[in-house]
C-alpha positions, 0 to 999 in steps of 0.5 A, a space after each residue: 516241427 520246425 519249417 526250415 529245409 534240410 539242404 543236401 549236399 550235392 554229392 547226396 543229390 546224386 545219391 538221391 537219383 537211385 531210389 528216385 530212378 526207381 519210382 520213376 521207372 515202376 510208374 511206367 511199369 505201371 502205365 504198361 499194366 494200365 488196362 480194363 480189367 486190371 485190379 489195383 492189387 495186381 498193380 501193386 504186387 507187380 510194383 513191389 516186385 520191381 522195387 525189390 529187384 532193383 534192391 529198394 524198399 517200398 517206403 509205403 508199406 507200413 508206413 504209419 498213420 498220423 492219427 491214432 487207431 489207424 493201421 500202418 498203410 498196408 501196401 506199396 503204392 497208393 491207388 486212387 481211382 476217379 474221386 480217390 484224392 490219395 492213398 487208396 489202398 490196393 484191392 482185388 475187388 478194384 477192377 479198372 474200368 474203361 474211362 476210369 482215372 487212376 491216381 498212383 503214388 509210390 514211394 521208394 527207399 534206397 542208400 538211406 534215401 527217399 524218392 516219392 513221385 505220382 501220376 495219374 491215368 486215364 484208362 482207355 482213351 479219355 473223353 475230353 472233360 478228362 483230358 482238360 483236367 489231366 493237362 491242367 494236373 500235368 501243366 500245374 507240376 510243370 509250372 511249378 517246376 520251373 520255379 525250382 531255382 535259386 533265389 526263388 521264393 517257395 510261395 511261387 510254387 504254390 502260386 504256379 499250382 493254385 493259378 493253373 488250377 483256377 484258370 480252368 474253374 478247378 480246385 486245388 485240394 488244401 488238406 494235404 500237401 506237398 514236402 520237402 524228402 531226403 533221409 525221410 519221406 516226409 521232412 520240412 518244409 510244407 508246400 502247399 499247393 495254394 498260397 495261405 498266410 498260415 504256411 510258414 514257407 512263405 519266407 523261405 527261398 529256395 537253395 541250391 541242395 533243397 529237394 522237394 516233393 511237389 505234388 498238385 492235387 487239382 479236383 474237378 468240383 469242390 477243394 472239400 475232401 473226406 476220409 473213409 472209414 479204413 482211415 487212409 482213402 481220400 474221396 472228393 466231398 462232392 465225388 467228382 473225379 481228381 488227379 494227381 502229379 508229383 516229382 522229387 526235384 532238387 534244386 541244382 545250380 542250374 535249375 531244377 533236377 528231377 529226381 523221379 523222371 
């Protein structure tokens, strides 16, 4: 496939807020809900009720595995609890804890367009080593961010990323990776969240109508993560908690415009 981005224009830009709107308001909806004795189904059903209400489609459900056997993921947000890299599948079984971190990701279709955005929880107050780790997840995503411009080249984000991660002796998950959204979920390019020769984004520079989604996956040990056996749940190798950030920024003229505030 090839690398190269697919630029909107700006009026698909403003077109592009609707569904990104949505993702942003169902993560707070969620941060509301946020407490022990919550599971990550009631999460989810509660998020799939605002999406539909707000005339939106949730773009994970169903959405297919890319390798063979594995069943279409089967809800609408992803729940990923402690050393749950991505895409945990919601559970009556999963009940929050106090001290947990969940990781929720959520995706939404909407007038022929995508918005996907994730942020991680603490439930109850956070201990310190946790909290360390939630701002270098969030500082990652603002840092990287700020390179959203015009004439910047892609390789900054991913340096941004893998460089706020570092700093703190964290590491920053190499299987999977940032992409660029629009009139799919997923389209080109890549955007790792580290900076690798074997990416062919390192010779792309950013323009005004490219939309990314940017999402640092930083863990607190080892890069090295494994999938279960349902064939989506992402679990640190070493099972040390992670956390996830993610927006849809365009580029605009001026800057950065996040889709999914």
């Amino acid at each position: 496939m090839s690398q190269l981005p697919i630029v909107k224009s700006l009026e698909e830009l403003e077109i592009m807020r609707s569904p990104g709107k949505i993702v942003g308001d169902a993560l707070r909806l969620v941060e509301s809900l946020i407490a022990p004795g919550v599971s990550t189904l009631e999460l989810d059903q509660a998020v799939e009720a605002f999406i539909l209400e707000r005339r939106g489609t949730p773009a994970f459900k169903g959405y297919p595995s890319a390798v063979k056997g594995v069943a279409p993921f089967p809800s609408s947000i992803c729940a990923s609890i402690n050393e749950e890299v991505v895409h945990g599948i919601p559970s009556a079984e999963r009940i929050l804890k106090n001290n947990d971190l969940i990781s929720i990701d959520i995706g939404v279709a909407k007038d022929g367009f995508f918005g996907d955005a994730a942020r991680t929880f603490a439930v109850g107050k956070p201990g310190r080593k946790t909290q360390r780790l939630l701002e270098t997840g969030i500082k990652a995503l603002e840092e990287a961010t700020s390179f959203m411009r015009p004439g910047v080249p892609l390789s900054r984000i991913s340096r941004a990323i893998q460089d706020c991660a570092e700093a703190k002796k964290y590491s920053v998950v190499k299987k999977f990776v940032g992409h660029g959204i629009g009139r799919a979920m997923h389209e080109p390019p890549q955007v790792p969240n580290f900076v690798s020769r074997s990416f062919t984004m390192r010779n792309i520079v950013m323009e005004v109508g490219m939309v990314l989604a940017i999402e640092p996956m930083i863990n607190a040990g080892g890069e090295d993560v494994v999938v279960l056996e349902d064939g989506w749940t992402t679990v640190t190798r070493d099972r040390m908690p992670s956390v996830h950030f993610e927006n849809s920024i365009a580029v605009g003229p001026e800057g950065p415009i996040i889709l999914t505030a």
